[in-house]
Backbone as JSON, one array per atom type, in Angstrom:
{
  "sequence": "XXXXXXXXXXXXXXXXXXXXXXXXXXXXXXXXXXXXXXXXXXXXXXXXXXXXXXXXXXXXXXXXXXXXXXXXXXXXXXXXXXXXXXXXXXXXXXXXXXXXXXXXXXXXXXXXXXXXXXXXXXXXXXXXXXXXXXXXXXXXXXXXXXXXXXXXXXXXXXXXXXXXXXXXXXXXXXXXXXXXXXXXXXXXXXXXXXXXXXXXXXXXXXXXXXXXXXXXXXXXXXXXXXXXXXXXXXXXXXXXXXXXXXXXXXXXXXXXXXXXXXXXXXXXXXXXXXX",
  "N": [[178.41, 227.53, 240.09], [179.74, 230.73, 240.4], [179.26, 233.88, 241.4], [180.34, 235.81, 239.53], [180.22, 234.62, 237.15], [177.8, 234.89, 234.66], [174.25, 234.1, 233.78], [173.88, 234.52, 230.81], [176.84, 235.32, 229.87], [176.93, 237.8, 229.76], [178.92, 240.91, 230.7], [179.17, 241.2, 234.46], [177.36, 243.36, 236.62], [176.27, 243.75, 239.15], [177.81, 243.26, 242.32], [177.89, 240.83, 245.33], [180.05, 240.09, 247.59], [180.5, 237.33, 249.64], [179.05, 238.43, 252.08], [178.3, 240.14, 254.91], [175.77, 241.32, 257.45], [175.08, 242.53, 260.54], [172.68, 243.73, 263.19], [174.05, 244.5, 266.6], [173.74, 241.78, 268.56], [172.0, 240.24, 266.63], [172.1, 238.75, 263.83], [171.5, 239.83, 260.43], [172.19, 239.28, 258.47], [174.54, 236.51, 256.23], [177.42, 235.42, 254.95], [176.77, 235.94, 252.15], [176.76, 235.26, 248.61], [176.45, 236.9, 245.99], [175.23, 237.99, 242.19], [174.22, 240.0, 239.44], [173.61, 239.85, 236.14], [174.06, 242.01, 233.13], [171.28, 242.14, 230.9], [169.62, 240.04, 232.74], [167.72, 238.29, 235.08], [167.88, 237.98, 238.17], [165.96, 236.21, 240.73], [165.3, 236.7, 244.0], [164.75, 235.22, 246.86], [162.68, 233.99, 249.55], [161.16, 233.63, 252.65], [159.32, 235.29, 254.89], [161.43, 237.58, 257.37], [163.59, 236.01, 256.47], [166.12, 237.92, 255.39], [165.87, 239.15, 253.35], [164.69, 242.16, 253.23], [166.89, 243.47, 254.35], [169.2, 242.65, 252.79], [168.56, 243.81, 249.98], [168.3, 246.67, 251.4], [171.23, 246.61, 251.78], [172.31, 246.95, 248.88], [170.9, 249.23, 247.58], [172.3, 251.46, 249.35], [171.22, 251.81, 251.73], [172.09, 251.04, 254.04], [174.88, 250.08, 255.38], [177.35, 247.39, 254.4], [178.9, 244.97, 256.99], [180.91, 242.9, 256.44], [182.66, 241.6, 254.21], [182.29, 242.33, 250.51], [181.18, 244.58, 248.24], [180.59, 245.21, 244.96], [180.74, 247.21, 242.01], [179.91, 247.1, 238.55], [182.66, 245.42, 238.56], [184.3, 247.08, 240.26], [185.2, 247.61, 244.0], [183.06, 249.02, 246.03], [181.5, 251.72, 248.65], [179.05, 252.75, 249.81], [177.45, 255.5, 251.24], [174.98, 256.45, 250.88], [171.5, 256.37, 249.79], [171.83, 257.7, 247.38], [174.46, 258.17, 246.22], [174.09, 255.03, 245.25], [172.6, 255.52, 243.39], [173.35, 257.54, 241.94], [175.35, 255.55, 240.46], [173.92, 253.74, 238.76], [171.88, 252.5, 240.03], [168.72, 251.29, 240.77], [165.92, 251.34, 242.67], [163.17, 250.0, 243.73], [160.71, 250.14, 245.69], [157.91, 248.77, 247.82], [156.55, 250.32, 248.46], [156.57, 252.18, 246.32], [156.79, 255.08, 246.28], [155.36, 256.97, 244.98], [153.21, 259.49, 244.72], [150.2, 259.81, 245.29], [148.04, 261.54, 244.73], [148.8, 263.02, 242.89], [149.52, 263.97, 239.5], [150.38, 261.53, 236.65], [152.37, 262.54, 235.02], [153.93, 264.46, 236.53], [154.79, 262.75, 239.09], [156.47, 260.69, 237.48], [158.71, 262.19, 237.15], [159.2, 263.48, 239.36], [160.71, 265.82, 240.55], [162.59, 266.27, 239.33], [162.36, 267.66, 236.97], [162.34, 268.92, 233.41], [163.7, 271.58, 232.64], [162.67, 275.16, 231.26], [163.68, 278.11, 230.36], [165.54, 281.01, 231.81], [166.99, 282.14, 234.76], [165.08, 284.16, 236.37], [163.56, 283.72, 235.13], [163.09, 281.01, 234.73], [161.67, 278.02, 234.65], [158.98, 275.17, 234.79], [159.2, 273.16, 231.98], [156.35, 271.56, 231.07], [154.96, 270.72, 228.81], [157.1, 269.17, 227.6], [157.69, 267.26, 229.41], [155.59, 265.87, 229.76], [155.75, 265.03, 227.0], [157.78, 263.21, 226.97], [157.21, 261.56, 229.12], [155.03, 260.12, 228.51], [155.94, 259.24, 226.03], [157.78, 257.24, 226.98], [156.42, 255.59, 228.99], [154.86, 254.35, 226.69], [156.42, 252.83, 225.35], [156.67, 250.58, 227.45], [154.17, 249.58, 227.15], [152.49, 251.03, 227.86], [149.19, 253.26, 227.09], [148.81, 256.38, 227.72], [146.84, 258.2, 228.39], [145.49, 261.12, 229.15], [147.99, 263.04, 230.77], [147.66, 264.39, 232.85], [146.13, 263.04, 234.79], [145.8, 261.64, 237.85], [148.29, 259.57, 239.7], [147.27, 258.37, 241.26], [145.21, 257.01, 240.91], [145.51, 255.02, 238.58], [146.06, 251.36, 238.07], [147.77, 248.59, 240.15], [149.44, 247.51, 238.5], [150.13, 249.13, 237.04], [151.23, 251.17, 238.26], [153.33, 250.31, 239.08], [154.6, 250.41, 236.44], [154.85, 252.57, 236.0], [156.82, 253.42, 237.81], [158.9, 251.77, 237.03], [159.33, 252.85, 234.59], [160.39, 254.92, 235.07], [162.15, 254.56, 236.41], [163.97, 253.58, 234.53], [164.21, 255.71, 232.46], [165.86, 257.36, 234.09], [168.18, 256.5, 233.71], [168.81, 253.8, 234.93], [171.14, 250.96, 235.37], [171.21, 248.72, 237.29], [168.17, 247.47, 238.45], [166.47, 247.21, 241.0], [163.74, 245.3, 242.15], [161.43, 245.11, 244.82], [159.58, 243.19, 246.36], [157.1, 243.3, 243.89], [154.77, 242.46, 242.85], [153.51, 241.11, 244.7], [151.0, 242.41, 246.15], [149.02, 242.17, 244.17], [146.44, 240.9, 242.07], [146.4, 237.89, 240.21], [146.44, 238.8, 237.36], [147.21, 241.09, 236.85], [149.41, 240.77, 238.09], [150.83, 239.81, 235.85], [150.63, 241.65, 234.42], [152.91, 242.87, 235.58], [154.95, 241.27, 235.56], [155.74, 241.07, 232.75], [156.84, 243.51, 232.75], [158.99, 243.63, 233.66], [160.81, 241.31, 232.36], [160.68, 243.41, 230.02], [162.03, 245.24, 231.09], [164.62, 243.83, 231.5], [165.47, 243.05, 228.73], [165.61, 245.11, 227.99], [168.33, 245.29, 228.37], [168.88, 246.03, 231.09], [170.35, 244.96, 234.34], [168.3, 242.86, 236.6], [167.41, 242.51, 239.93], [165.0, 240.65, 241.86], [163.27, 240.55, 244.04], [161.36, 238.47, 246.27], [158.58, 236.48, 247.65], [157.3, 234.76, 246.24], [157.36, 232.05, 243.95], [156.29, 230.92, 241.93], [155.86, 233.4, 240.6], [158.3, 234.25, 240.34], [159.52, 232.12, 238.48], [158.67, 232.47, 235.77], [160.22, 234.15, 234.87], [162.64, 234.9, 235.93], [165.99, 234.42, 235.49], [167.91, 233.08, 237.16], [167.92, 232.12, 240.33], [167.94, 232.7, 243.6], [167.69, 231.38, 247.38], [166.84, 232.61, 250.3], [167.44, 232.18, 254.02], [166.77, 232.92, 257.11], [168.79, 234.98, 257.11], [170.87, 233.45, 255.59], [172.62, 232.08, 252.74], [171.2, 229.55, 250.88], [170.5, 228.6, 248.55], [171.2, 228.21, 245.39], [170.81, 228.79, 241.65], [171.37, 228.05, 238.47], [168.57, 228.87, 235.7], [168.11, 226.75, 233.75], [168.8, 224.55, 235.78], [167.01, 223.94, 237.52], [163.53, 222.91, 238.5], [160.16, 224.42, 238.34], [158.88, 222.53, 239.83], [160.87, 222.24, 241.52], [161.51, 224.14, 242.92], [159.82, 225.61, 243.97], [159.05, 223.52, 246.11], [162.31, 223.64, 247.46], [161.99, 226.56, 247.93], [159.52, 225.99, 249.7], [160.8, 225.14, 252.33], [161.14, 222.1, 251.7], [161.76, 219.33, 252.95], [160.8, 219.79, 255.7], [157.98, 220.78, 255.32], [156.88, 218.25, 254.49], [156.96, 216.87, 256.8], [155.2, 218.28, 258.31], [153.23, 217.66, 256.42], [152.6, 214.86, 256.8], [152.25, 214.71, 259.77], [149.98, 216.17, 260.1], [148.09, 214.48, 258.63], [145.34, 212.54, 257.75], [145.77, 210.12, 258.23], [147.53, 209.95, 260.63], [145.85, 210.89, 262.84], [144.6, 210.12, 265.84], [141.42, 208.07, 265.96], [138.7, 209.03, 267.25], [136.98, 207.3, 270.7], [134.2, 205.25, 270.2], [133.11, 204.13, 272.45], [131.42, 204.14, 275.92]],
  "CA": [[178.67, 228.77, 239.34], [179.86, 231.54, 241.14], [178.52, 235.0, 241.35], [181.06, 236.46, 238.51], [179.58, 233.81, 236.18], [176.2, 235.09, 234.81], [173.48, 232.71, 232.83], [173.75, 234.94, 229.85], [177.28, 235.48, 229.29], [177.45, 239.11, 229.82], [179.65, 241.42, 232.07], [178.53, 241.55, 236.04], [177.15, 244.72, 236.93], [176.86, 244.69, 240.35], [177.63, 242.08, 242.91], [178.12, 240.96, 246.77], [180.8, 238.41, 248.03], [180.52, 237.21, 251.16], [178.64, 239.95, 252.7], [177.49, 240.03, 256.57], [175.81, 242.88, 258.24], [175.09, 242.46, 262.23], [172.83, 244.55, 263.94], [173.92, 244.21, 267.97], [173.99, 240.39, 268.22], [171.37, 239.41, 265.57], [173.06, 238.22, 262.5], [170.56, 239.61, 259.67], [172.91, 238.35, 256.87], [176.23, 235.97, 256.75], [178.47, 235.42, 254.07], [175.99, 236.23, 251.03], [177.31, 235.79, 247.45], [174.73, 237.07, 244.67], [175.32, 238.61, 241.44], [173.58, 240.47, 238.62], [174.49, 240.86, 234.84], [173.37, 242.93, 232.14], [170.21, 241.52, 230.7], [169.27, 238.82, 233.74], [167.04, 238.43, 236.07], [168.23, 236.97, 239.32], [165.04, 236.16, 242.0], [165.8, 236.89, 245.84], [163.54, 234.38, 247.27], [162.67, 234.07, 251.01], [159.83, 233.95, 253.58], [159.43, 236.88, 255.86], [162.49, 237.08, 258.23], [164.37, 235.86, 255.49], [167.06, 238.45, 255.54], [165.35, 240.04, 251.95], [164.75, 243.95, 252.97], [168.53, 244.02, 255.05], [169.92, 242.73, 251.4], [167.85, 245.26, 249.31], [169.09, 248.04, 251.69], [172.51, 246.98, 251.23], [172.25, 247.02, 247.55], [170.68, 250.39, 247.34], [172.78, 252.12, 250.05], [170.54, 252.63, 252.95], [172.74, 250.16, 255.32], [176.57, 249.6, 255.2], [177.39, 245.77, 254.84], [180.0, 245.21, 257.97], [181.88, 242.27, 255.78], [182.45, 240.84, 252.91], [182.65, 243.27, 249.56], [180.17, 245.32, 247.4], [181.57, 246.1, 243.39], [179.63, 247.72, 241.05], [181.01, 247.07, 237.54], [183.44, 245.15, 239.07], [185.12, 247.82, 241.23], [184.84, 247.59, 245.04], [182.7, 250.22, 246.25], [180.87, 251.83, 249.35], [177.7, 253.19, 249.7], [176.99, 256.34, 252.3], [173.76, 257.03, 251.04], [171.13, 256.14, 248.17], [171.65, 258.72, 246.41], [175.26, 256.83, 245.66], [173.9, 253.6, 244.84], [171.32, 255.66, 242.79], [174.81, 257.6, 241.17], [176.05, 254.56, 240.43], [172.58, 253.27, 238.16], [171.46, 251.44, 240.6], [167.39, 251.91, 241.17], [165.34, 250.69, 243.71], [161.98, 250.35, 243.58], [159.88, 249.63, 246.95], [156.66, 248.11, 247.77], [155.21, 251.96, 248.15], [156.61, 252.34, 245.1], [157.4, 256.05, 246.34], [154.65, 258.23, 244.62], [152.07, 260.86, 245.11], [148.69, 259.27, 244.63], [146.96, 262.64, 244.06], [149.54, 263.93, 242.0], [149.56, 263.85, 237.89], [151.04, 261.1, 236.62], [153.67, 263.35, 234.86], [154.88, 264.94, 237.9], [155.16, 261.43, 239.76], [157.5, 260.2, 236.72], [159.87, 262.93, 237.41], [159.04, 263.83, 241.38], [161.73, 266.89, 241.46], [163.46, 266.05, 238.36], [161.2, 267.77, 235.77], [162.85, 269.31, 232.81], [162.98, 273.46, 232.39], [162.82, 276.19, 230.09], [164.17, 279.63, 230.27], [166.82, 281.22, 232.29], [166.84, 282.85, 235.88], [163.67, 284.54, 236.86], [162.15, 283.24, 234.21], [163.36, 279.54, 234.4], [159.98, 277.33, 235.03], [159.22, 273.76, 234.15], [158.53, 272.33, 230.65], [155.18, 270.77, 231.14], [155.19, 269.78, 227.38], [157.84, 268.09, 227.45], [158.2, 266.98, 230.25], [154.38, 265.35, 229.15], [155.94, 264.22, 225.97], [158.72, 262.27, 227.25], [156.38, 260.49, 230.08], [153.59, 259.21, 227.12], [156.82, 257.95, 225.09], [158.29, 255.9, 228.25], [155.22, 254.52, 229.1], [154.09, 253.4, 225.6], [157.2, 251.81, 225.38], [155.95, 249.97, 228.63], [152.73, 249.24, 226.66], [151.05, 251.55, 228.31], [149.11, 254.21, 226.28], [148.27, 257.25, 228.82], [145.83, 259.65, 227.27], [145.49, 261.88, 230.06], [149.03, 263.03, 231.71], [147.55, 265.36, 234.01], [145.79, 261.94, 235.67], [146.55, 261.18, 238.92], [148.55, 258.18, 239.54], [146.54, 257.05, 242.31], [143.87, 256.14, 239.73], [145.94, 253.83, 237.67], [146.09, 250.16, 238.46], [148.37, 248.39, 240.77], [150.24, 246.82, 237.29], [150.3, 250.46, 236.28], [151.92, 252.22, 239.17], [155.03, 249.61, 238.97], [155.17, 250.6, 235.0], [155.58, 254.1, 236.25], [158.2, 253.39, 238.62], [160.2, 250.63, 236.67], [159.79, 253.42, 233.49], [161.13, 256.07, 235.68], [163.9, 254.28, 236.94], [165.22, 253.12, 233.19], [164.67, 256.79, 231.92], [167.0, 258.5, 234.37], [170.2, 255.74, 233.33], [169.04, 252.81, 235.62], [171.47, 249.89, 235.35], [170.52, 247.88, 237.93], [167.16, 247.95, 238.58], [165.89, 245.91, 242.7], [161.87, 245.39, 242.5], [160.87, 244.84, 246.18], [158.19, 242.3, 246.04], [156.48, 244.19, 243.11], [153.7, 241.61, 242.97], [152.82, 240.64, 246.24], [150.11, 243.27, 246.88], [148.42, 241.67, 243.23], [145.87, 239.78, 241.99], [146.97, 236.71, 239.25], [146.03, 239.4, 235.88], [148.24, 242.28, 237.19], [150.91, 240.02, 238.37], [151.37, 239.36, 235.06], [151.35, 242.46, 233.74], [154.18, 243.76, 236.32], [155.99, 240.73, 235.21], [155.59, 241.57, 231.73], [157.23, 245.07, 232.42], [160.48, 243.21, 234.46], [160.84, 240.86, 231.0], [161.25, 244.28, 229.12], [163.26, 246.11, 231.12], [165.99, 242.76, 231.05], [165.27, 242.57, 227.56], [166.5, 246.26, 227.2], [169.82, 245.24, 228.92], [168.99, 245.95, 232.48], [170.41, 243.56, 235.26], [167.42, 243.05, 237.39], [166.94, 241.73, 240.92], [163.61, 240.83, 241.91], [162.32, 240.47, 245.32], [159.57, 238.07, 246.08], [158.25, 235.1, 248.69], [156.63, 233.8, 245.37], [158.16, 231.17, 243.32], [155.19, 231.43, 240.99], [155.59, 235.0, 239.98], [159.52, 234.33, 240.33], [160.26, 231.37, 237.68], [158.88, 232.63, 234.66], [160.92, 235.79, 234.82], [164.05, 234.5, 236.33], [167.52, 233.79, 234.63], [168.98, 232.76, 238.24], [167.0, 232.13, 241.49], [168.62, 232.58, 244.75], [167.04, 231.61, 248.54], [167.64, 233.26, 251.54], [166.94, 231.34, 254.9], [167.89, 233.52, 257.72], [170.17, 235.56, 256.67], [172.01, 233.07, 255.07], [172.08, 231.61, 251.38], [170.57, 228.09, 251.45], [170.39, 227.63, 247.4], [171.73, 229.25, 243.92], [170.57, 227.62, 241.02], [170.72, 228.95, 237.02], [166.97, 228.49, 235.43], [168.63, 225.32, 233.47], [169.61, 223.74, 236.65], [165.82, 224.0, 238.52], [162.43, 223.45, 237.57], [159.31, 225.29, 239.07], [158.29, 222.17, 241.18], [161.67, 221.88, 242.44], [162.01, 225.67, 242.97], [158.94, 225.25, 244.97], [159.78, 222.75, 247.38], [163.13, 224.09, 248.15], [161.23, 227.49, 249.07], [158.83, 225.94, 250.99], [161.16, 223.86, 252.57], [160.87, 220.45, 251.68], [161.57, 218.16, 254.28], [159.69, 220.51, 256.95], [156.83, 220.31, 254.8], [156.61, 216.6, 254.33], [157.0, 216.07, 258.06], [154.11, 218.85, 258.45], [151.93, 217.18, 255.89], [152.57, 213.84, 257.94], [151.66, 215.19, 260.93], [148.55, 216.77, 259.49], [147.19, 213.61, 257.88], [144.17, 211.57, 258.53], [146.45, 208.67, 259.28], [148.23, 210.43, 262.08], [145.05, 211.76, 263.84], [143.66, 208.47, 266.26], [140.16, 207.91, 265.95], [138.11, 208.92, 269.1], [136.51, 206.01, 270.55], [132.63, 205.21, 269.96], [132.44, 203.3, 273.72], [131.13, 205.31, 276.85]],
  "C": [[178.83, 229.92, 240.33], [179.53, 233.0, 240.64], [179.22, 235.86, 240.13], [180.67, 236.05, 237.5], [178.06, 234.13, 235.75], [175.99, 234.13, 233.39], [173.72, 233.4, 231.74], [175.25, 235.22, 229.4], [178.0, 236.89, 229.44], [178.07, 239.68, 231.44], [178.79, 241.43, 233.38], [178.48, 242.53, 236.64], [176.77, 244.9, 238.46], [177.1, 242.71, 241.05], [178.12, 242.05, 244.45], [178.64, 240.19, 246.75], [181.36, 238.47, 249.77], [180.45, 238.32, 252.21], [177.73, 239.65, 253.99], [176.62, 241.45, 256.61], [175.12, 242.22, 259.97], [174.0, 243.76, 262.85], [172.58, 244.29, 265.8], [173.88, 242.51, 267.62], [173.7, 239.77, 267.3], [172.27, 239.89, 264.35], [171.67, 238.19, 261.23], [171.25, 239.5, 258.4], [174.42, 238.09, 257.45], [176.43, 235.28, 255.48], [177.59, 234.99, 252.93], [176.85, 236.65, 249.95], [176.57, 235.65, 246.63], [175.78, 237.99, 243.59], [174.45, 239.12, 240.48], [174.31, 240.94, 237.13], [173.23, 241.4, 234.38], [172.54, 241.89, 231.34], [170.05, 240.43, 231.3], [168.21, 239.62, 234.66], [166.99, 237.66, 237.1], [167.1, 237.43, 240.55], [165.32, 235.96, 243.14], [164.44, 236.24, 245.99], [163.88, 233.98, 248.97], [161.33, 234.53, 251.54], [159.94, 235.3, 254.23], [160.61, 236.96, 256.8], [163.75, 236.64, 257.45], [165.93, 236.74, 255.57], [166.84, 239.78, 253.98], [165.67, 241.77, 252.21], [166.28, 244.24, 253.38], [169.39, 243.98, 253.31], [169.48, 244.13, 250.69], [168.63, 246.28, 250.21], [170.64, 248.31, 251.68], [173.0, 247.33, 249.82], [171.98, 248.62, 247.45], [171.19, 251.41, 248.26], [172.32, 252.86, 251.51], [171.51, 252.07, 254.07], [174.37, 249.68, 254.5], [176.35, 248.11, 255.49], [178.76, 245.9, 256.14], [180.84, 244.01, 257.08], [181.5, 241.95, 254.79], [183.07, 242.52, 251.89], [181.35, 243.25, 248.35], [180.85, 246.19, 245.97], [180.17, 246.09, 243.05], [180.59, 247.48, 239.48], [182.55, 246.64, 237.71], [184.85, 245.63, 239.96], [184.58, 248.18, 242.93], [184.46, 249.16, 245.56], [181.92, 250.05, 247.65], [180.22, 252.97, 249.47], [177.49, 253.93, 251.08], [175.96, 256.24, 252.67], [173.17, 256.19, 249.57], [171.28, 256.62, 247.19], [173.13, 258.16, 245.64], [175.01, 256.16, 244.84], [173.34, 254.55, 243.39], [172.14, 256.91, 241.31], [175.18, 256.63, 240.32], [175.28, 253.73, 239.34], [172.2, 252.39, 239.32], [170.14, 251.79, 241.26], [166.91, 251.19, 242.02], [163.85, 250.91, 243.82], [161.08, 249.44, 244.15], [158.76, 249.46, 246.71], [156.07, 249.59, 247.48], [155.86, 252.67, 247.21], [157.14, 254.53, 245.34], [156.71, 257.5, 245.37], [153.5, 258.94, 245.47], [150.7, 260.72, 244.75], [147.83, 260.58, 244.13], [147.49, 263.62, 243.22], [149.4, 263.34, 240.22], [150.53, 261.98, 237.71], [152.71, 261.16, 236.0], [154.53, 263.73, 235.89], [155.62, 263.74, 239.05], [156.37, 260.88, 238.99], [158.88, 260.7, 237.02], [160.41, 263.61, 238.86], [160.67, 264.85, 241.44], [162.7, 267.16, 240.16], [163.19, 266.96, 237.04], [162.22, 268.54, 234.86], [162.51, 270.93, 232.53], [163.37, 274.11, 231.05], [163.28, 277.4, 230.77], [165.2, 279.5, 231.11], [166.37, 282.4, 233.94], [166.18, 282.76, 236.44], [162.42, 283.86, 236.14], [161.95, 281.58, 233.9], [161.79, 278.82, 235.07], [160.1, 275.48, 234.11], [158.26, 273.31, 233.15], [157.32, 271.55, 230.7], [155.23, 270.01, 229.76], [156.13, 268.7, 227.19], [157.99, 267.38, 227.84], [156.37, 265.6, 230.31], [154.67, 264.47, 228.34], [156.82, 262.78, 226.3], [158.03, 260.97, 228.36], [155.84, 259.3, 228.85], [154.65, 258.45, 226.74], [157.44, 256.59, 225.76], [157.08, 254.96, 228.45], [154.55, 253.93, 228.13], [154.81, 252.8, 225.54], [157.14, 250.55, 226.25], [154.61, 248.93, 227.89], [151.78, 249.65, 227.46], [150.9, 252.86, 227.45], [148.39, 255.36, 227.33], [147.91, 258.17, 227.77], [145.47, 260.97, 228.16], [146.75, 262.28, 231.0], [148.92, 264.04, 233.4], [146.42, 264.13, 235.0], [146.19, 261.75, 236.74], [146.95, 260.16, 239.3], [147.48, 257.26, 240.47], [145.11, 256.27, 241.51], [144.02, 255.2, 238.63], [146.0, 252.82, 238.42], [147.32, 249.8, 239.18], [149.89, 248.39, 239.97], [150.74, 248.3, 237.07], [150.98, 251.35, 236.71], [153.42, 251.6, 239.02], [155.08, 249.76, 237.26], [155.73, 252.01, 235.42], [156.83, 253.92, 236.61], [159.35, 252.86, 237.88], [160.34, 251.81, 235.15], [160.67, 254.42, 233.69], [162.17, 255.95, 235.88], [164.97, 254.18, 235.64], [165.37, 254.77, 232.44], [165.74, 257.75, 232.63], [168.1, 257.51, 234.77], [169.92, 254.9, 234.58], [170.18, 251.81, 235.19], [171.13, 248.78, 235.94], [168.72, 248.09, 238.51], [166.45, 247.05, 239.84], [164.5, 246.67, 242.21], [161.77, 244.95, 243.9], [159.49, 244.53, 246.18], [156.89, 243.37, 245.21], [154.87, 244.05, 242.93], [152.83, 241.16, 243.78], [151.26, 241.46, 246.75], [148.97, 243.0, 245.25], [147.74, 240.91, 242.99], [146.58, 239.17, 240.73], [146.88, 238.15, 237.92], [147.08, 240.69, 236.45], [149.92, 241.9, 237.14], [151.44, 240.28, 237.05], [151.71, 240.61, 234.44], [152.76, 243.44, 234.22], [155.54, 242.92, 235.73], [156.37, 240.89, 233.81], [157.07, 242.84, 231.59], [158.69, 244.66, 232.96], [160.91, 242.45, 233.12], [161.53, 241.99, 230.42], [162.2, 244.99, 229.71], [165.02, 245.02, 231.09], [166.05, 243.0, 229.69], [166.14, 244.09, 226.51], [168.04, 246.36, 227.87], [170.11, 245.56, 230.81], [169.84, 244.85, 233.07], [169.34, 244.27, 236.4], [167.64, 241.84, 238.81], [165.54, 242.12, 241.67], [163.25, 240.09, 242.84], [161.36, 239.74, 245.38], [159.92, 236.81, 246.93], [157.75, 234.11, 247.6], [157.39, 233.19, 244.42], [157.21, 231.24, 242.21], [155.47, 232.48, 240.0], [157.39, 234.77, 239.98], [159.99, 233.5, 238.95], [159.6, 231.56, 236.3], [160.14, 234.02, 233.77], [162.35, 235.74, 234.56], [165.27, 234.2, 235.21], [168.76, 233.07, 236.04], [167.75, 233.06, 239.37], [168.25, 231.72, 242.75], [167.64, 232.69, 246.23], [167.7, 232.1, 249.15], [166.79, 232.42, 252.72], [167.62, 232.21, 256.49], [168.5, 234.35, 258.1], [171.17, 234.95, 256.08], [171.36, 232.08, 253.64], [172.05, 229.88, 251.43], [170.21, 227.53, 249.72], [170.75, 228.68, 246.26], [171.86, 228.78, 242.74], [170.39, 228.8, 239.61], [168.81, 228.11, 236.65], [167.55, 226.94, 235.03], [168.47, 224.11, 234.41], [168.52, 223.5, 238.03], [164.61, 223.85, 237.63], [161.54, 224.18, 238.57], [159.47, 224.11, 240.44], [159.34, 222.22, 242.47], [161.59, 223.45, 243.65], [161.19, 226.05, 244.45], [158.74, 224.77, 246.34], [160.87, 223.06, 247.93], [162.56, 225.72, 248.85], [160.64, 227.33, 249.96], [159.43, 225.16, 251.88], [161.12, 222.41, 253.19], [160.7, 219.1, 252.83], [160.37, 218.7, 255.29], [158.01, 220.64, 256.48], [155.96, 219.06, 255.0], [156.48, 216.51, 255.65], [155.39, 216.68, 258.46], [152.8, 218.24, 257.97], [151.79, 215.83, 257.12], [151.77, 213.84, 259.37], [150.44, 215.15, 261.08], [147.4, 215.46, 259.16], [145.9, 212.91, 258.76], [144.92, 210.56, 259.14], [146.98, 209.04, 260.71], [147.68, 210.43, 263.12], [144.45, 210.13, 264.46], [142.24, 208.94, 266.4], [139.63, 208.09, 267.12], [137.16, 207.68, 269.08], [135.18, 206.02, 270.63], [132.28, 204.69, 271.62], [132.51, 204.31, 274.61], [130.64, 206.12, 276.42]]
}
């Protein structure tokens, strides 16, 4: 299935074909083809080294790809800056998640954006509203904030990626990149971050979702893609994988098996009892 083809059917909102980038000799991606539709969730899967953050920054406009081709809505486009990509719906939402731990959690939602009242001298920013509209995003989230003048840094791990992923869909996300959202989680959080990636597909997003974990990747997923490299090493709809497999090709398989081998009691010779 090729990257124009999504598991659901619907149009392809953004996508890469055969995309390099180079920096100086090292080759941190080579001829990468991924896609994303509208309500999916395609998992970027890869160890460390992988080639993961160089993708992500081509996606969100921090790094020019040097080949290949980058459409958005199926028109070939290029990316200066984030603020582009971020034009374009396309959100991004990093491990540091990009707030103000001692700030409100209102003001974090909107970080610059906030909505005003009056005119001129007298223009100033809507706190009420700008209050109201947070509470309604985030209950939609399933989260119920009773305090907006809270500071985020006092909500839960689960709770800071509801902010972010609510923030991103209220100011016209389309695409929406998580950068290993989970990873810094224990098992009961996980779930509720994954929870919040579920709804935002579910409200038509196309999501790509970052992660070393296959775990936290295949209940989510609608399309799982490895990276090895810099280069794509597997591209599989959910249909067409199960977890264990999903598993073993992340960790990869053979190199495993030879490892366990290695490892085993049989391998190791017995030291000898004489002398």
């Amino acid at each position: 299935m090729s990257a124009t083809e999504t598991t659901n059917g619907d149009r392809t909102l953004l996508e890469v074909r055969n995309v390099s980038k180079y920096f100086g000799n090292v080759v941190a991606l080579k001829d990468i083809t991924v896609g994303v539709g509208a309500g999916e969730v395609t998992c970027v899967l890869g160890d460390n080294g992988a080639g993961k953050s160089t993708f992500i920054k081509i996606l969100s406009g921090v790094h020019k790809h040097d080949e290949g081709e980058l459409l958005v809505d199926g028109e070939e486009t290029h990316f200066s800056s984030p603020r582009e990509a971020k034009a374009l719906g396309i959100a991004t939402v990093f491990q540091d998640l990009a707030t103000v731990p001692l700030m409100s959690i209102w003001r974090n939602f909107f970080l610059g954006s906030e909505p005003t009242k009056g005119r001129g001298p007298l223009r100033r920013i809507d706190v009420r509203d700008a209050q109201e509209v947070m509470v309604g995003e985030l209950r939609k989230m399933g989260i119920d904030v009773r305090d907006p003048d809270q500071p985020v840094g006092t909500l839960s791990g689960g709770e800071r990626q509801a902010v972010a992923i609510a923030r991103a869909v209220y100011f016209g996300a389309k695409v929406l990149i998580l950068d290993e959202p989970t990873s810094a989680l224990g098992v009961k959080q996980s779930g509720v971050v994954l929870r919040y990636v579920a709804q935002a597909r579910d409200r038509g997003l196309g999501v790509i979702f970052i992660t070393h974990n296959p775990h936290h990747a295949f209940p989510v997923g609608d399309r799982f893609v490895i990276l090895n490299r810099g280069r794509l090493t597997g591209d599989w709809p959910k249909n067409g994988i199960s977890r264990d497999e999903l598993v073993k090709e992340m960790s990869g398989g053979a190199e495993l098996e030879a490892l366990e081998h290695e490892l085993s009691r049989e391998g190791i010779e017995e030291p000898s009892s004489e002398g």
